[in-house]
N, CA, C and O atoms as a printed pandas DataFrame, in Angstrom:
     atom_number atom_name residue_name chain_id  residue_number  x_coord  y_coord  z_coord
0              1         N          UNK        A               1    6.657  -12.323   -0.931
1              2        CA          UNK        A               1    7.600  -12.638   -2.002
2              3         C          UNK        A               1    9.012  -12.344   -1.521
3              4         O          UNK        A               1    9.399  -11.312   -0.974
4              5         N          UNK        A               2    9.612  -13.274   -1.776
5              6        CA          UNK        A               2   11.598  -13.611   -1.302
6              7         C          UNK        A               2   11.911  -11.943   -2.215
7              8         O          UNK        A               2   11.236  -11.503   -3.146
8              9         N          UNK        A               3   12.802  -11.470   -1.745
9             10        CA          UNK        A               3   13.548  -10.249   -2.285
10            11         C          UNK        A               3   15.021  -10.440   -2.421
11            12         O          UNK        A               3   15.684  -10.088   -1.446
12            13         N          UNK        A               4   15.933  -11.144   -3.890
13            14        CA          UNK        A               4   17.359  -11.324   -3.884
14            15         C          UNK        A               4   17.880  -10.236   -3.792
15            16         O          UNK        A               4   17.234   -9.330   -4.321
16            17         N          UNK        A               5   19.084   -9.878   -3.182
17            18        CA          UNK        A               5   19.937   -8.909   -3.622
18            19         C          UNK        A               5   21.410   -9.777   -3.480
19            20         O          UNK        A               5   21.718  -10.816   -2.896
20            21         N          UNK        A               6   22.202   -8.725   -4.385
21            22        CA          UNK        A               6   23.727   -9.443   -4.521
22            23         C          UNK        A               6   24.369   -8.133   -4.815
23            24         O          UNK        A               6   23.812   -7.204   -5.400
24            25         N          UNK        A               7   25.768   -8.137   -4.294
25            26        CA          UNK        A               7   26.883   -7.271   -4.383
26            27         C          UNK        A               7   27.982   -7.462   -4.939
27            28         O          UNK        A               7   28.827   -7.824   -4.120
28            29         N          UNK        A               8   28.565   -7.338   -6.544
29            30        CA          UNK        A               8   29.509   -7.695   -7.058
30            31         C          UNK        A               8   30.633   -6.305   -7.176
31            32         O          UNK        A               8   30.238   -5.186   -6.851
32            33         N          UNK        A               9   31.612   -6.463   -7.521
33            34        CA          UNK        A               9   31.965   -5.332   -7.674
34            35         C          UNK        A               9   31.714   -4.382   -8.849
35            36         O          UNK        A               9   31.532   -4.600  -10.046
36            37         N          UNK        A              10   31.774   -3.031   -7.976
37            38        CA          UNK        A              10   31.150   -1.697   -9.076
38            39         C          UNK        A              10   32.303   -1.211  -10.158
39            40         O          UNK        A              10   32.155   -0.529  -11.172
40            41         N          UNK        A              11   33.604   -1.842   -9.550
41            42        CA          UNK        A              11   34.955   -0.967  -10.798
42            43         C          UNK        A              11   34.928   -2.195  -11.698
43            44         O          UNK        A              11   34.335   -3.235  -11.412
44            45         N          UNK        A              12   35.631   -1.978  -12.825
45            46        CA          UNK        A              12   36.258   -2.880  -13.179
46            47         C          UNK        A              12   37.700   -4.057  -12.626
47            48         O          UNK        A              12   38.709   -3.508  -12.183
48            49         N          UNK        A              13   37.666   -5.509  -12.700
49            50        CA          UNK        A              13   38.295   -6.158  -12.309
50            51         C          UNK        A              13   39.540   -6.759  -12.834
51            52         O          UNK        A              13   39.211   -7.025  -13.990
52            53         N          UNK        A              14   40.520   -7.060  -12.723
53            54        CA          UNK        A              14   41.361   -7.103  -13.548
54            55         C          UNK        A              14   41.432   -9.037  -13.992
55            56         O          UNK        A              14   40.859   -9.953  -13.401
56            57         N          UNK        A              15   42.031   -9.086  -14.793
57            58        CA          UNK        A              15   41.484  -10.278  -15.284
58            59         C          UNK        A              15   42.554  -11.331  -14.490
59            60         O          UNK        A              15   43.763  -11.102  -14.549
60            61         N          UNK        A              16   42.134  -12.266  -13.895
61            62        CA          UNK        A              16   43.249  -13.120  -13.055
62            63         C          UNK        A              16   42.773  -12.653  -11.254
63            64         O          UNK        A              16   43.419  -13.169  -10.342
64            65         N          UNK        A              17   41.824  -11.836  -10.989
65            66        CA          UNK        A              17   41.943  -11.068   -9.887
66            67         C          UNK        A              17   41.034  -11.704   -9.000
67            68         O          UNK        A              17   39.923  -11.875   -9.502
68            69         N          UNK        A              18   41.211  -12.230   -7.472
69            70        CA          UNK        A              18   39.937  -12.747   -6.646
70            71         C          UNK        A              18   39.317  -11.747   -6.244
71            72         O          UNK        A              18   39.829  -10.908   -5.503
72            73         N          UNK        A              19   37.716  -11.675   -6.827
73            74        CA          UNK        A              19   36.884  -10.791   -6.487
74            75         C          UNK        A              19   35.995  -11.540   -5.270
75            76         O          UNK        A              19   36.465  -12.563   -4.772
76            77         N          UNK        A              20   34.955  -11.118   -4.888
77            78        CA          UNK        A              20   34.012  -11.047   -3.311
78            79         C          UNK        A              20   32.808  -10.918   -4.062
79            80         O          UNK        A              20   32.753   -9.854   -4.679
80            81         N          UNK        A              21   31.357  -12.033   -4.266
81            82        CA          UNK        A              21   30.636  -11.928   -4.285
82            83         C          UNK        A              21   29.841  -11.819   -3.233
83            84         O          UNK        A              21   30.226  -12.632   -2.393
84            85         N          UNK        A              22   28.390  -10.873   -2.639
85            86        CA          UNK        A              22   27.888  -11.177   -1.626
86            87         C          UNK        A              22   26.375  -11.388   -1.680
87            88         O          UNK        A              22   25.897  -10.717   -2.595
88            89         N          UNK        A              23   25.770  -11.854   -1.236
89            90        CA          UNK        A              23   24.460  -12.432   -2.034
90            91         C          UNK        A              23   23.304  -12.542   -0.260
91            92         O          UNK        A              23   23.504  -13.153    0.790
92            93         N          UNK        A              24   22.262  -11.702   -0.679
93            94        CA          UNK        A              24   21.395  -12.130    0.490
94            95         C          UNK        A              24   19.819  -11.832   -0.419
95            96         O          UNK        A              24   19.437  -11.170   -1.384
96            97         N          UNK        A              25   19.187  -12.897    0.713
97            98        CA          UNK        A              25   17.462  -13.092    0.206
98            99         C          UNK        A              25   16.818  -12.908    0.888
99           100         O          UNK        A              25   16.850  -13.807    1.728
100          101         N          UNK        A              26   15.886  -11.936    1.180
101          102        CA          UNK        A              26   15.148  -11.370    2.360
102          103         C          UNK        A              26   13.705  -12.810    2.024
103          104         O          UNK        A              26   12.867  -12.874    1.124
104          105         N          UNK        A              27   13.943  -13.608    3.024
105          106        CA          UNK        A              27   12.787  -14.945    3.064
106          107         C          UNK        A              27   12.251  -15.371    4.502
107          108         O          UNK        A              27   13.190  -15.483    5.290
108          109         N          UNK        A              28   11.348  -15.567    4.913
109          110        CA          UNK        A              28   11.185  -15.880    5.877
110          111         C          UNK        A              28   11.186  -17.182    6.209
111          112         O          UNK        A              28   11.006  -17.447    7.397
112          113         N          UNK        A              29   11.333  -17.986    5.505
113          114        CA          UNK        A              29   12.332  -19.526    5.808
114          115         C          UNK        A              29   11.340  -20.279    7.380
115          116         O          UNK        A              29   11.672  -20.347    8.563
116          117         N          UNK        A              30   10.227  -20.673    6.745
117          118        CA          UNK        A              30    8.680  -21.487    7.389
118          119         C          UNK        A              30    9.435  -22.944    7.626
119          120         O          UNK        A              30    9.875  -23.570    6.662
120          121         N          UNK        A              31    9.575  -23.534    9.258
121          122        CA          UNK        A              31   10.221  -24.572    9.067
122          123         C          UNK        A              31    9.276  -25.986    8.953
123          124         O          UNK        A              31    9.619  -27.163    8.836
124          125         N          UNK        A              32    7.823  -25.294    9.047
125          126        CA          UNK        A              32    7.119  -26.455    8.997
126          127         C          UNK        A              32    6.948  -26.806   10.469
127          128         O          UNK        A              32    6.182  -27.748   10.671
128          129         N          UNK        A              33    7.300  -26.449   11.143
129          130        CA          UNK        A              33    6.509  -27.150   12.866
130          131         C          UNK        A              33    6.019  -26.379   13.777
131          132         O          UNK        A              33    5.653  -26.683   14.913
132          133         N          UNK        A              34    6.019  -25.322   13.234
133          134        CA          UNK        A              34    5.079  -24.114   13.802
134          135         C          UNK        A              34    3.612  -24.534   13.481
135          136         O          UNK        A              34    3.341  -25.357   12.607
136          137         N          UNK        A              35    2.309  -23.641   14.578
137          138        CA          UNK        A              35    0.999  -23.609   13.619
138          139         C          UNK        A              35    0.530  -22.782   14.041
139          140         O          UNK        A              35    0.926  -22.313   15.108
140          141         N          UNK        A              36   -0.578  -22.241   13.315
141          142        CA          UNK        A              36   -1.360  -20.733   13.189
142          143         C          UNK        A              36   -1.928  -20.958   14.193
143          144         O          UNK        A              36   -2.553  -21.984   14.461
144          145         N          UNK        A              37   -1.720  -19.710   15.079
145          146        CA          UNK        A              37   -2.129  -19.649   16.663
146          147         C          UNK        A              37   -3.775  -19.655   16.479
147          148         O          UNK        A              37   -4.463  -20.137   17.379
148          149         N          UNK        A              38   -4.299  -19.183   15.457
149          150        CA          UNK        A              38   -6.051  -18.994   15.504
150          151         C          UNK        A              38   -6.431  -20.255   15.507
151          152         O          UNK        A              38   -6.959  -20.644   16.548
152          153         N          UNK        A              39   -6.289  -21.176   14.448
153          154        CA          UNK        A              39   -6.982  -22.354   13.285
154          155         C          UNK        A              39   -6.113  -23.515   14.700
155          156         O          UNK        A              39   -7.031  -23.935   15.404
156          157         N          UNK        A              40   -5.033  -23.944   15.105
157          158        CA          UNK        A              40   -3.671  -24.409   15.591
158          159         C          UNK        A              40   -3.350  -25.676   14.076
159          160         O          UNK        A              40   -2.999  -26.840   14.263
160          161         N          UNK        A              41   -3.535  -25.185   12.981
161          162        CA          UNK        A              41   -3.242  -26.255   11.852
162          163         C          UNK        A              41   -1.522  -25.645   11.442
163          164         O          UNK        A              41   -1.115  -24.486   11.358
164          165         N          UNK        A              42   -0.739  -27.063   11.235
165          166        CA          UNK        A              42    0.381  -26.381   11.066
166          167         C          UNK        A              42    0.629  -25.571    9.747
167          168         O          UNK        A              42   -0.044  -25.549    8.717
168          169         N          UNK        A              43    1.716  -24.950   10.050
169          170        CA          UNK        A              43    2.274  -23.899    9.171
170          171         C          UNK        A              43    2.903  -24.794    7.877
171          172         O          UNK        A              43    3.756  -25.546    8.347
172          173         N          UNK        A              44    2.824  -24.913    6.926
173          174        CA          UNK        A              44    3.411  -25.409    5.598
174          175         C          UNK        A              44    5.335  -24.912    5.858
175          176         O          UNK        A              44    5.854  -23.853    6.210
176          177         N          UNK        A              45    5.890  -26.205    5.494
177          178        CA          UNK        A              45    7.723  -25.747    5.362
178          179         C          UNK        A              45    7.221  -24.798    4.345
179          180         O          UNK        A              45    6.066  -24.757    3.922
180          181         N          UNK        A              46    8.190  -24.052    4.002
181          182        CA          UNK        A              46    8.749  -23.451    2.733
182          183         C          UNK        A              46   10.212  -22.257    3.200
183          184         O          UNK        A              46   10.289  -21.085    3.566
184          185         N          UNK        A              47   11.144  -23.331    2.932
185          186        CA          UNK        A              47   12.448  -22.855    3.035
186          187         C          UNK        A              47   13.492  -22.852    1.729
187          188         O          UNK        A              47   13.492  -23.915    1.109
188          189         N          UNK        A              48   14.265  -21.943    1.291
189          190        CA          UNK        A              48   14.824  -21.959    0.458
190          191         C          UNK        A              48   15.643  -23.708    0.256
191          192         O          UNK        A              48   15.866  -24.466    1.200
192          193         N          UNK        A              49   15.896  -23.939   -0.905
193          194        CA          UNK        A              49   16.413  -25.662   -0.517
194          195         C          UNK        A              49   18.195  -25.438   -1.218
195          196         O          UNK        A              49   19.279  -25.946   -0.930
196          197         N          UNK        A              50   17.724  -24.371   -2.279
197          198        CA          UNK        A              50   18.667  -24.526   -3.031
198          199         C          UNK        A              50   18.976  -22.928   -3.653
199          200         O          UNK        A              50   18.090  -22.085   -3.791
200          201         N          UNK        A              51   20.469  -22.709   -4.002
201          202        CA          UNK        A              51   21.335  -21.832   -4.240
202          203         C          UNK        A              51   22.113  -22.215   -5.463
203          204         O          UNK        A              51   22.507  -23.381   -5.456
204          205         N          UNK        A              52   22.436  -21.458   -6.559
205          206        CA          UNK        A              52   23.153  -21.435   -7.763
206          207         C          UNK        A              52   23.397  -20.605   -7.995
207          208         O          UNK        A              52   22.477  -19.787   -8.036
208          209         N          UNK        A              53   24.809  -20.113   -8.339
209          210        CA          UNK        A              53   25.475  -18.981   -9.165
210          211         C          UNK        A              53   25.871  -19.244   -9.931
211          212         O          UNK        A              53   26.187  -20.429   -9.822
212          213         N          UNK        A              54   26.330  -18.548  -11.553
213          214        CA          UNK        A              54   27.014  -18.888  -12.810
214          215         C          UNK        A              54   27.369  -17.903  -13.089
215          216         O          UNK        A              54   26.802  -16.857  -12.774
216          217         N          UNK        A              55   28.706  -18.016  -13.950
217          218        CA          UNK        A              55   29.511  -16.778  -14.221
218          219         C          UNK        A              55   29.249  -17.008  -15.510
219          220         O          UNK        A              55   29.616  -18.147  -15.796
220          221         N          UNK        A              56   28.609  -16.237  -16.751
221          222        CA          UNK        A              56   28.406  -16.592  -18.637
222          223         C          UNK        A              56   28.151  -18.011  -18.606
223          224         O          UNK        A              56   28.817  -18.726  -19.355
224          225         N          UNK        A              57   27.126  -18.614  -17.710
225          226        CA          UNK        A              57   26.400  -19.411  -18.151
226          227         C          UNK        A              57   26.975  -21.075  -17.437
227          228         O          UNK        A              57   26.394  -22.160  -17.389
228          229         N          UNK        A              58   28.673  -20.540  -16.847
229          230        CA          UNK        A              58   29.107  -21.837  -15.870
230          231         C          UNK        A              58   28.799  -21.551  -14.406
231          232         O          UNK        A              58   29.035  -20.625  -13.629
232          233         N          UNK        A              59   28.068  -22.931  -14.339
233          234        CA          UNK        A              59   28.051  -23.241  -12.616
234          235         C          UNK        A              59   29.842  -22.597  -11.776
235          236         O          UNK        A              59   30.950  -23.084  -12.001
236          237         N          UNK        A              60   29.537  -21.496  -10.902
237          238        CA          UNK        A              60   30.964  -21.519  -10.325
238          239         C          UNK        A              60   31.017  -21.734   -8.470
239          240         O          UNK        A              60   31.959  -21.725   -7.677
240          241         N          UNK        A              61   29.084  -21.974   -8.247
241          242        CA          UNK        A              61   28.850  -22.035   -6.790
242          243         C          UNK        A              61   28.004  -22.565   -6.567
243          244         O          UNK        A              61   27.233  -22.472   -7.522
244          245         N          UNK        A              62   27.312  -23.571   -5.232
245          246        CA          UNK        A              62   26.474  -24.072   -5.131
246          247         C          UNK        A              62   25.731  -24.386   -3.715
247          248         O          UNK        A              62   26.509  -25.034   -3.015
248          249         N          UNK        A              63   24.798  -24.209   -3.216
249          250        CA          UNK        A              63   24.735  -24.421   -2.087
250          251         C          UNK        A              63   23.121  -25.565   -1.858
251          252         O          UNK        A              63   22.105  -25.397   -2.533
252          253         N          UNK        A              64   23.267  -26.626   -0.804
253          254        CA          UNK        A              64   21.623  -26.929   -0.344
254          255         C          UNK        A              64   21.766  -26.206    1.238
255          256         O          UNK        A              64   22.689  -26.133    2.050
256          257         N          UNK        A              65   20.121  -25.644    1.208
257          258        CA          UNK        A              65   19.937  -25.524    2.640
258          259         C          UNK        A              65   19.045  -26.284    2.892
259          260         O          UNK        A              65   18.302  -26.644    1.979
260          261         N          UNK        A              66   18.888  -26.677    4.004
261          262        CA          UNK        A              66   18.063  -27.143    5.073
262          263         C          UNK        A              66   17.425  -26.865    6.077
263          264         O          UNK        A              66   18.058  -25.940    6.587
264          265         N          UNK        A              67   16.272  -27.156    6.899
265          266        CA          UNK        A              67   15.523  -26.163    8.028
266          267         C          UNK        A              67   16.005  -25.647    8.537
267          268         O          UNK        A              67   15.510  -24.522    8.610
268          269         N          UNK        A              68   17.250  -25.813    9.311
269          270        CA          UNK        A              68   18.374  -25.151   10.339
270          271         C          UNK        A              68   18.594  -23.841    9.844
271          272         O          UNK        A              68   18.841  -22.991   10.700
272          273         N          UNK        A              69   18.553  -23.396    8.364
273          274        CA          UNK        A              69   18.827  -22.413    7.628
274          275         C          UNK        A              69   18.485  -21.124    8.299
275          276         O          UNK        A              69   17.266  -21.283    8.372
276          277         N          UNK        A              70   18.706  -19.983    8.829
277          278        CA          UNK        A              70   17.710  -19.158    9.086
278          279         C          UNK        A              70   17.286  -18.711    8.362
279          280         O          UNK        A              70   17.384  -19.176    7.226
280          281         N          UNK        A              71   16.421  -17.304    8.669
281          282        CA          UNK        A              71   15.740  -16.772    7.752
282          283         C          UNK        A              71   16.972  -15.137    7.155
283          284         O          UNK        A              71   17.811  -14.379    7.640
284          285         N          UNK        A              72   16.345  -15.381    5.988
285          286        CA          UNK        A              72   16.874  -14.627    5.011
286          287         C          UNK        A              72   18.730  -14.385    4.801
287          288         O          UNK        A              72   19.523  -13.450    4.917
288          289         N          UNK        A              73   18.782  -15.987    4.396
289          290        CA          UNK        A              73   20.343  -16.272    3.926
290          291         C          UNK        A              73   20.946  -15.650    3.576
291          292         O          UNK        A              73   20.466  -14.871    2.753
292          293         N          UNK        A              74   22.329  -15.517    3.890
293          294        CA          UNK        A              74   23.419  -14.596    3.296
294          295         C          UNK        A              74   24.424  -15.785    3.379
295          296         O          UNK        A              74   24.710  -16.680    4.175
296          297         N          UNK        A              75   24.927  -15.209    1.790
297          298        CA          UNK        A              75   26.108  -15.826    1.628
298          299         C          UNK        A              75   27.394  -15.144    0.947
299          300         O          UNK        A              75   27.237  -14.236    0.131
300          301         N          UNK        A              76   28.503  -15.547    1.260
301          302        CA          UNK        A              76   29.648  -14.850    0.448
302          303         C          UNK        A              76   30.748  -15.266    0.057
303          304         O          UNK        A              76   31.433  -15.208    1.078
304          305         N          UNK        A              77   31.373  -15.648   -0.741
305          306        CA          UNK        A              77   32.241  -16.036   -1.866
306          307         C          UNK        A              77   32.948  -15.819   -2.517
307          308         O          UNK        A              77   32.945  -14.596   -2.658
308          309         N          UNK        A              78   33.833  -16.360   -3.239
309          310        CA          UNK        A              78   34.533  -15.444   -4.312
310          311         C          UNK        A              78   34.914  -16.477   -5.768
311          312         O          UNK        A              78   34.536  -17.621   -6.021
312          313         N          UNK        A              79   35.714  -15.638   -6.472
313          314        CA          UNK        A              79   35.447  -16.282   -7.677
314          315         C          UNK        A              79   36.668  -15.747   -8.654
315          316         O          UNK        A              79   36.394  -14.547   -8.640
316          317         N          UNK        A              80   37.520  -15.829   -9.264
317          318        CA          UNK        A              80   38.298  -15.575  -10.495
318          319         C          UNK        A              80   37.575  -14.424  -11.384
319          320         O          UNK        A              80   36.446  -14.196  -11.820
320          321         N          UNK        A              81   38.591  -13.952  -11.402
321          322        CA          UNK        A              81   37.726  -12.586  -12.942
322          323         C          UNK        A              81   38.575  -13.515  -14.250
323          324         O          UNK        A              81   39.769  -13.734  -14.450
324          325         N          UNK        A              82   37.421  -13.879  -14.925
325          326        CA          UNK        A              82   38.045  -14.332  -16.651
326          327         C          UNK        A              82   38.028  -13.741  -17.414
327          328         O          UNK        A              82   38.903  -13.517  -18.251
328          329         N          UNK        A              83   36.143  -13.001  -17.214
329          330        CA          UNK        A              83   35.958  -12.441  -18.501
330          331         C          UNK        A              83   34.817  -11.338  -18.216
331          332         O          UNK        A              83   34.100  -11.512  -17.230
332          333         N          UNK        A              84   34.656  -10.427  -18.878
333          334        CA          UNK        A              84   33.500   -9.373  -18.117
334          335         C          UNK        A              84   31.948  -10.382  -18.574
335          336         O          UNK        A              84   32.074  -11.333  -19.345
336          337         N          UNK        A              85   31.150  -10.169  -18.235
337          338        CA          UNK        A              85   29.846  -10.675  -18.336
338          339         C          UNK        A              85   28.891  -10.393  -17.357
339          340         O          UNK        A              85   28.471   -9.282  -17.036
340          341         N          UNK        A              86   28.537  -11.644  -16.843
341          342        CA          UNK        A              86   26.943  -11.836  -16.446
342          343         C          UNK        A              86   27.414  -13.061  -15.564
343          344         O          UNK        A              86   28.079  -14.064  -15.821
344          345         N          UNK        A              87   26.603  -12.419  -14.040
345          346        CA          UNK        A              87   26.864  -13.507  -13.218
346          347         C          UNK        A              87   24.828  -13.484  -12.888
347          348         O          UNK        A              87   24.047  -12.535  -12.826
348          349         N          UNK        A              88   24.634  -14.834  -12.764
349          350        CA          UNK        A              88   23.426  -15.060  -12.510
350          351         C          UNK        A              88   22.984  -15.458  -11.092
351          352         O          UNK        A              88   23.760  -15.519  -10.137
352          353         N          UNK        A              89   22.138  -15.628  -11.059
353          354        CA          UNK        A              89   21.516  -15.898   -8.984
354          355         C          UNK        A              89   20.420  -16.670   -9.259
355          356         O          UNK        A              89   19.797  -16.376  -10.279
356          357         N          UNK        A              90   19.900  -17.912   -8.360
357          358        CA          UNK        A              90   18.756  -18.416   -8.463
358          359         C          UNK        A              90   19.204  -19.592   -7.115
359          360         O          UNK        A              90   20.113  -20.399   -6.919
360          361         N          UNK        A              91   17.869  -19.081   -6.323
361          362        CA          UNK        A              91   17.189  -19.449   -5.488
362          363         C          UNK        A              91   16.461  -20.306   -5.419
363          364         O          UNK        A              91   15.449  -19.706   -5.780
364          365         N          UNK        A              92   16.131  -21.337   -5.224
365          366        CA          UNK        A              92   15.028  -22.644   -5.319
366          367         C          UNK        A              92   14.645  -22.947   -3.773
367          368         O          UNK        A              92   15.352  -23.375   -2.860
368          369         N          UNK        A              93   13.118  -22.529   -3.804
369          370        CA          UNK        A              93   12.369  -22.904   -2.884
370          371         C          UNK        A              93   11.606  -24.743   -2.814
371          372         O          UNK        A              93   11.535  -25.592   -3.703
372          373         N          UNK        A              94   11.290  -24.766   -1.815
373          374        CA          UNK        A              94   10.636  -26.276   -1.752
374          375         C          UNK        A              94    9.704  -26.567   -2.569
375          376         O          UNK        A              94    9.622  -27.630   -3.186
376          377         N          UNK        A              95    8.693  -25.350   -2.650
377          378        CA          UNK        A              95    7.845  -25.656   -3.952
378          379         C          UNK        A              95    8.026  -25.311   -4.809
379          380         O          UNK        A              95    7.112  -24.716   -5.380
380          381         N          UNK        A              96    9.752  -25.502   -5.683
381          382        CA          UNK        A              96    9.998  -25.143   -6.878
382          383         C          UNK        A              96   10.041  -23.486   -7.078
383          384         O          UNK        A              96   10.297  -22.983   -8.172
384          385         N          UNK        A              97    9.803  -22.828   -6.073
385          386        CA          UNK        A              97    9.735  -21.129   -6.804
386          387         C          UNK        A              97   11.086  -20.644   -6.977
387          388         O          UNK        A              97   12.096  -20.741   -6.279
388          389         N          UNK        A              98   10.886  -20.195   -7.885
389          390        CA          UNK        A              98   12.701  -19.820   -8.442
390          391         C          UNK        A              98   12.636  -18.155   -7.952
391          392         O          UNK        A              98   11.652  -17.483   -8.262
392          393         N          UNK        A              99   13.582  -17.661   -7.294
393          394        CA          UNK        A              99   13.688  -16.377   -7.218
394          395         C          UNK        A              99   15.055  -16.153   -8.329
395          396         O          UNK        A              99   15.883  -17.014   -8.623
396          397         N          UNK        A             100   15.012  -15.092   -8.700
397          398        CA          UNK        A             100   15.928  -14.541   -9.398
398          399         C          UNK        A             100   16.436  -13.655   -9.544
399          400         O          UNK        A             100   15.789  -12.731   -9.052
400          401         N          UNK        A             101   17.875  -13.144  -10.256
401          402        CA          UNK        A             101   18.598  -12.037  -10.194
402          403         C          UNK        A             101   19.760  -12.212  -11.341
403          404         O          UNK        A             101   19.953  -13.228  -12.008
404          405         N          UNK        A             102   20.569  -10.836  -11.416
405          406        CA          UNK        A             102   21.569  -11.078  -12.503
406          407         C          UNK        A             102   22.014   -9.747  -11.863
407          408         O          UNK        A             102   21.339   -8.869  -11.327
408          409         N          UNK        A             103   23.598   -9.867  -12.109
409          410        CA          UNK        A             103   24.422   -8.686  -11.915
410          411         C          UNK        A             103   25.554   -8.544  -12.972
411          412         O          UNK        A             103   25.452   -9.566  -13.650
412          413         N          UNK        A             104   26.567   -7.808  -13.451
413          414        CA          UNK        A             104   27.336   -7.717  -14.205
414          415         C          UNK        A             104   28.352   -7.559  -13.895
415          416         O          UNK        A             104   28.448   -7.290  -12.698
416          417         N          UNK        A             105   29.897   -7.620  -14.817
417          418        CA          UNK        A             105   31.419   -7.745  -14.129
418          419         C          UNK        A             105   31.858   -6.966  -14.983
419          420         O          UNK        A             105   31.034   -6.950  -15.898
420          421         N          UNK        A             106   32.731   -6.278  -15.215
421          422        CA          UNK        A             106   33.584   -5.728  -15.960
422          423         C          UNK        A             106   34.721   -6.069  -15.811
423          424         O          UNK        A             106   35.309   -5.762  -14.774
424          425         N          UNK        A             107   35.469   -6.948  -17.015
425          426        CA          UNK        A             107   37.000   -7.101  -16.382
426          427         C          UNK        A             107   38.024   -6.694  -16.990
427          428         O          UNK        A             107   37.684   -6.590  -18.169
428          429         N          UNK        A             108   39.299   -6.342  -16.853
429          430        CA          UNK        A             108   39.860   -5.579  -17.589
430          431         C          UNK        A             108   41.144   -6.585  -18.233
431          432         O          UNK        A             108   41.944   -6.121  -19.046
C-alpha cells in the first residue's frame, strides 16, 4: 500500500503570503516490462497516473505521470494563502486506487 505524506506549513500564514507545499508517496511505481524471475510472466504496470491538490475544495495543482516517473514521487509547489482551511491530496493509480490525505493552513 502507497504511503502519502505532505508538508505544509506548521505557523500560521499571513494572508497574501507564497507558501511551499511538499508532497511525497512512498510507491513502487511497476512499469509493466519487468517479469517475475520464478513464473517469467510479466509484472502488471501500476504507476501512479495522476496527482490533485485543492485548497477548500478548488483545484490549485495538477499533475499526469507517466512510466518514466520514478518510484515514490515527490513534488513541490507553492500556492497563495487566502484563507485558513483544508488543503487536500489525491493520488490516482492506473487501476483507479485513490490514495489519500488532507493537511491544514492557518492564515492570518
Amino acid at each position: 500500500m502507497a504511503k502519502p505524506r505532505v508538508r505544509v506549513p506548521r505557523k500560521p500564514v499571513k494572508k497574501g503570503e507564497v507558501f511551499e507545499i511538499k508532497t511525497l508517496i512512498s510507491h513502487r511505481m511497476e512499469s509493466g516490462h519487468r517479469r517475475n524471475k520464478k513464473t517469467g510472466e510479466p509484472i502488471p504496470r501500476k504507476i501512479i497516473k495522476k496527482f490533485v491538490c485543492t485548497y477548500n475544495g478548488e483545484e490549485i495543482f495538477s499533475a499526469d505521470f507517466h512510466p518514466a516517473i520514478a518510484s515514490n514521487p515527490y513534488l513541490a509547489f507553492f500556492t497563495v494563502a487566502t484563507e485558513s482551511g483544508e488543503l487536500a491530496f489525491t493520488w490516482i493509480d492506473d487501476d483507479q486506487t485513490r490514495y489519500e490525505t488532507t493537511a491544514s493552513i492557518v492564515v492570518e
